[in-house]
VOTOR-494124 format. One record per residue (C-alpha): residue number from 1; chain; x, y, z. Coordinates in steps of 0.5 Angstrom, whole numbers. Layout:
N
   num   chaine      xx      yy      zz
   NUM        A       X       Y       Z
...
This chain:
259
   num   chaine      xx      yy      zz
     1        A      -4      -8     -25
     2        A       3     -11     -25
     3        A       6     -15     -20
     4        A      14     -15     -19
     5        A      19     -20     -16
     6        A      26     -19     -14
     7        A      29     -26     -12
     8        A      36     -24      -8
     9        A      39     -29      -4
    10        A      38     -26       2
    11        A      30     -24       1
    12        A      23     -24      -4
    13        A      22     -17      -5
    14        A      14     -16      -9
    15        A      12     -10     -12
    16        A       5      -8     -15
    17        A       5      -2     -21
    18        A      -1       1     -22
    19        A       2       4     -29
    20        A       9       7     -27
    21        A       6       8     -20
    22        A      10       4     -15
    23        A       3       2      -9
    24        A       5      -4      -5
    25        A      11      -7      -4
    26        A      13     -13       1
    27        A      19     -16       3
    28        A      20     -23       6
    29        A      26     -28       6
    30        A      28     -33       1
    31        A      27     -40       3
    32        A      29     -46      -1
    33        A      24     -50       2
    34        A      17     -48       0
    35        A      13     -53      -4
    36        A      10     -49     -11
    37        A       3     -48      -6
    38        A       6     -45       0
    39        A       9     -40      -5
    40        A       3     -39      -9
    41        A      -1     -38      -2
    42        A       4     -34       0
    43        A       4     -29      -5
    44        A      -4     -29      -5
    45        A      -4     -27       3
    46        A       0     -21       2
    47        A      -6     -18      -2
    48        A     -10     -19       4
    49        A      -6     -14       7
    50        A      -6      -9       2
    51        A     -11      -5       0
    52        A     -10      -8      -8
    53        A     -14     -15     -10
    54        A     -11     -20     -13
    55        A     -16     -20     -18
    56        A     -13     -14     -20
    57        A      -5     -17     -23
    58        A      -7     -17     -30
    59        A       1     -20     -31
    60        A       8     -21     -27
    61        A      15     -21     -29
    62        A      21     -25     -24
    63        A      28     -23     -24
    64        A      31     -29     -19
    65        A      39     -30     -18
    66        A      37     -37     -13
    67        A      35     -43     -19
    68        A      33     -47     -14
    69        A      27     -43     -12
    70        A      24     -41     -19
    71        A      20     -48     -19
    72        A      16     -47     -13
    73        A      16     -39     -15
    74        A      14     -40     -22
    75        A       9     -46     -21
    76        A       5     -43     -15
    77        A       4     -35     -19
    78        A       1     -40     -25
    79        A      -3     -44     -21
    80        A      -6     -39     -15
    81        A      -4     -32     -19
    82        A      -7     -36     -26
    83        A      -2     -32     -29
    84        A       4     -34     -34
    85        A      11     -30     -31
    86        A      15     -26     -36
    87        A      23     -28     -34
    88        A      29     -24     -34
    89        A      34     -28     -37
    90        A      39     -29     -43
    91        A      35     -26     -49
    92        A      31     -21     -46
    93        A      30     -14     -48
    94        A      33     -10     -43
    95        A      36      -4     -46
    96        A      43      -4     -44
    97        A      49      -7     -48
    98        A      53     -12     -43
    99        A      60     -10     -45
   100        A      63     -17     -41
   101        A      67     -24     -44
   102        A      61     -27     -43
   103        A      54     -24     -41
   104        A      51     -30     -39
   105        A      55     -29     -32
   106        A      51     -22     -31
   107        A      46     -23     -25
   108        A      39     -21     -26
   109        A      40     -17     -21
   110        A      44     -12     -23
   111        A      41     -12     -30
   112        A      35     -10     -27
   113        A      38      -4     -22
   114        A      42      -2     -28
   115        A      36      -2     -33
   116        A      32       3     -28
   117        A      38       7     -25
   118        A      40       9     -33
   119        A      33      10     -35
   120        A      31      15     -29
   121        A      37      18     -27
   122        A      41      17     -34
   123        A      48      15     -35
   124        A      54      15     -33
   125        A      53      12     -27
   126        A      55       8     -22
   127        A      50       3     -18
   128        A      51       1     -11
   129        A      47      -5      -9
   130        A      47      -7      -2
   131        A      45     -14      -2
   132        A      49     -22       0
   133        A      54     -18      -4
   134        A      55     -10      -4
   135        A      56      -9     -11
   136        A      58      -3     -16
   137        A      57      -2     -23
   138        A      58       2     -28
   139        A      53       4     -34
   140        A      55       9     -40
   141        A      52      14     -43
   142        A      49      10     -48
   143        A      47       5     -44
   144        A      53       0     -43
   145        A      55      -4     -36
   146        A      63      -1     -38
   147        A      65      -6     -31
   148        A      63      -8     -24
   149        A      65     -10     -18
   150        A      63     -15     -12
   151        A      65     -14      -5
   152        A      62     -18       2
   153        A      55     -15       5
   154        A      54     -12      11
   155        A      50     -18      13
   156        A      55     -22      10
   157        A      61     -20      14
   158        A      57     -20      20
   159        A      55     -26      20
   160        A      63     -28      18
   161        A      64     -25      25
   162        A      59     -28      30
   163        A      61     -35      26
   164        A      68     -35      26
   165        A      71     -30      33
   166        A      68     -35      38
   167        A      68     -29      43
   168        A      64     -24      38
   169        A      56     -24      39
   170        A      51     -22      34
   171        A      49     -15      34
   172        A      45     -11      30
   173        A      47      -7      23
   174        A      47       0      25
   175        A      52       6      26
   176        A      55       7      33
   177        A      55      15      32
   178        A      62      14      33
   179        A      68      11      30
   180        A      71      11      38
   181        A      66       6      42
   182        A      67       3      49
   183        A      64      -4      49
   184        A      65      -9      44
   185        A      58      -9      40
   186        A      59      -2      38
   187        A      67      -4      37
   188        A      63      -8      32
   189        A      58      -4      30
   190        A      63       1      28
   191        A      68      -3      24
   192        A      63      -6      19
   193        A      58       1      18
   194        A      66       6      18
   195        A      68       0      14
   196        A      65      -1       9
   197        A      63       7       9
   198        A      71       8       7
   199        A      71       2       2
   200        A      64       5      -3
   201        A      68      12      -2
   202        A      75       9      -5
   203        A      71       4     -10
   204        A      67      11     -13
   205        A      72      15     -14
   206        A      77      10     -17
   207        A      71       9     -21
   208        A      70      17     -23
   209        A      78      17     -24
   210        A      78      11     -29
   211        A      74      13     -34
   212        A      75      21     -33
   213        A      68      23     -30
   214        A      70      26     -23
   215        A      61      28     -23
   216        A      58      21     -24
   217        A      52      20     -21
   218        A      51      14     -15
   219        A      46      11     -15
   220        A      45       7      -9
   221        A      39       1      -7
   222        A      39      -5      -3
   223        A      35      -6       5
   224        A      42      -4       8
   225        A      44       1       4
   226        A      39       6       8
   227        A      44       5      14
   228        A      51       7      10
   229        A      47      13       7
   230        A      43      15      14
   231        A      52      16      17
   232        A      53      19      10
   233        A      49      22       6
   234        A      55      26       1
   235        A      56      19      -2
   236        A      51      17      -6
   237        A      46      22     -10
   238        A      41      19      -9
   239        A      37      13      -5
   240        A      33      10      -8
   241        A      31       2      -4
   242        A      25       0      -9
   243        A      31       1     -16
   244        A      30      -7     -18
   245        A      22      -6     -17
   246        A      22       0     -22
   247        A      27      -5     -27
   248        A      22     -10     -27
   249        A      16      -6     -29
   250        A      21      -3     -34
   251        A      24      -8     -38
   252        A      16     -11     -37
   253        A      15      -5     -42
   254        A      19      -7     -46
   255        A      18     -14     -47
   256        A      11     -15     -46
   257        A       9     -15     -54
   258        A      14     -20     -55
   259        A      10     -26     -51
């Protein structure tokens, strides 16, 4: 079996392949501060509450866009796991050609969305990810990031309006039903999910009149993107939240007799 770990700026998201079949998945926050210890003793309880044993990961793979935690990552999976990590990075057998200045500035994660969203639902496509960051890009075809774009996240912009308006409190990221509301936390509400609803709407069609494909598919992922895509269902075609998982396992496949 294969384990999987998605390293965002937000959250740690596991995954557990038996073959191409997704059997557990976990979430959790990242946090900078973990020893290599608790990290490796973090990773192994999650099987605790699993019905896979740890014994059973014969390899892992680890896309991680935070560097300061991929010594505490790394250490703790060779040290409690006994295994040696494959790590998405530069040089790495992906399958797509990053057509940018300079592809080194390409977050892994988006490689790895872009890696499963062209190989299970082909291209063109456009890949919206709901993260720290929304983003939107764009693969060919033929298997070529063509352009992104990057936009503050619902969780970002939440936070910015509870940090910065003294009178504005926290609220939870779910649609109001409406875009008329009568109280401030659906006034909130309301703003952030309509939105960013109107913003993915205008990026994607801007996206399809550019390179002249008013039926590019959209593929979308990410923990928030369910709450755009419950409000909004005509925008994306598919929601898929585990997308980054299923890229780790695929580029795993395509770089594990190169070790």
């Amino acid at each position: 079996m294969l384990l999987v770990i998605d390293v965002g700026n937000t959250n740690m998201v596991f995954g557990v392949f038996d073959g191409d079949k997704l059997i557990a998945n976990w979430r959790l926050s990242t946090q900078s501060g973990r020893t290599a210890d608790e990290t490796g003793l973090m990773i192994r309880n999650l099987f605790q509450y699993s019905d896979v044993s740890v014994s059973d990961i014969e390899a892992v793979i680890v896309s991680s866009v935070v560097p300061n935690v991929m010594y505490s990552t790394l250490n703790g999976i060779k040290k409690f796991l006994k295994k040696d990590p494959i790590v998405v990075r530069a040089g790495i057998k992906t399958g797509i050609n990053l057509r940018m200045e300079n592809p080194k500035e390409m977050g892994t994660d988006r490689i790895v969305n872009l890696v499963a969203a062209y190989e299970i639902y082909g291209g063109p496509a456009i890949v919206v990810d709901y993260s720290t960051a929304t983003t939107f890009d764009v693969v060919s075809e033929k298997g070529e990031f063509m352009t992104g774009i990057t936009a503050p996240g619902l969780q970002t912009c939440a936070d910015a309006l509870y940090q910065k308006a003294a009178n504005l409190p926290k609220f939870e990221i779910v649609s109001p039903g409406s875009v008329v509301t009568k109280n401030t936390v659906e006034s909130m509400q309301a703003g952030l999910v309509f939105g960013h609803i109107g913003e993915a709407r205008f990026i994607i069609d801007e996206i399809r009149k550019h390179f002249g494909c008013p039926d590019m598919k959209v593929i979308a992922t990410g923990g928030l993107g369910r709450v755009i895509h419950e409000e909004d269902s005509e925008i994306f075609d598919v929601y898929d939240p585990v997308l980054a998982l299923k890229g780790l396992r695929l580029i795993y496949e395509k770089n594990k007799g190169r070790r």
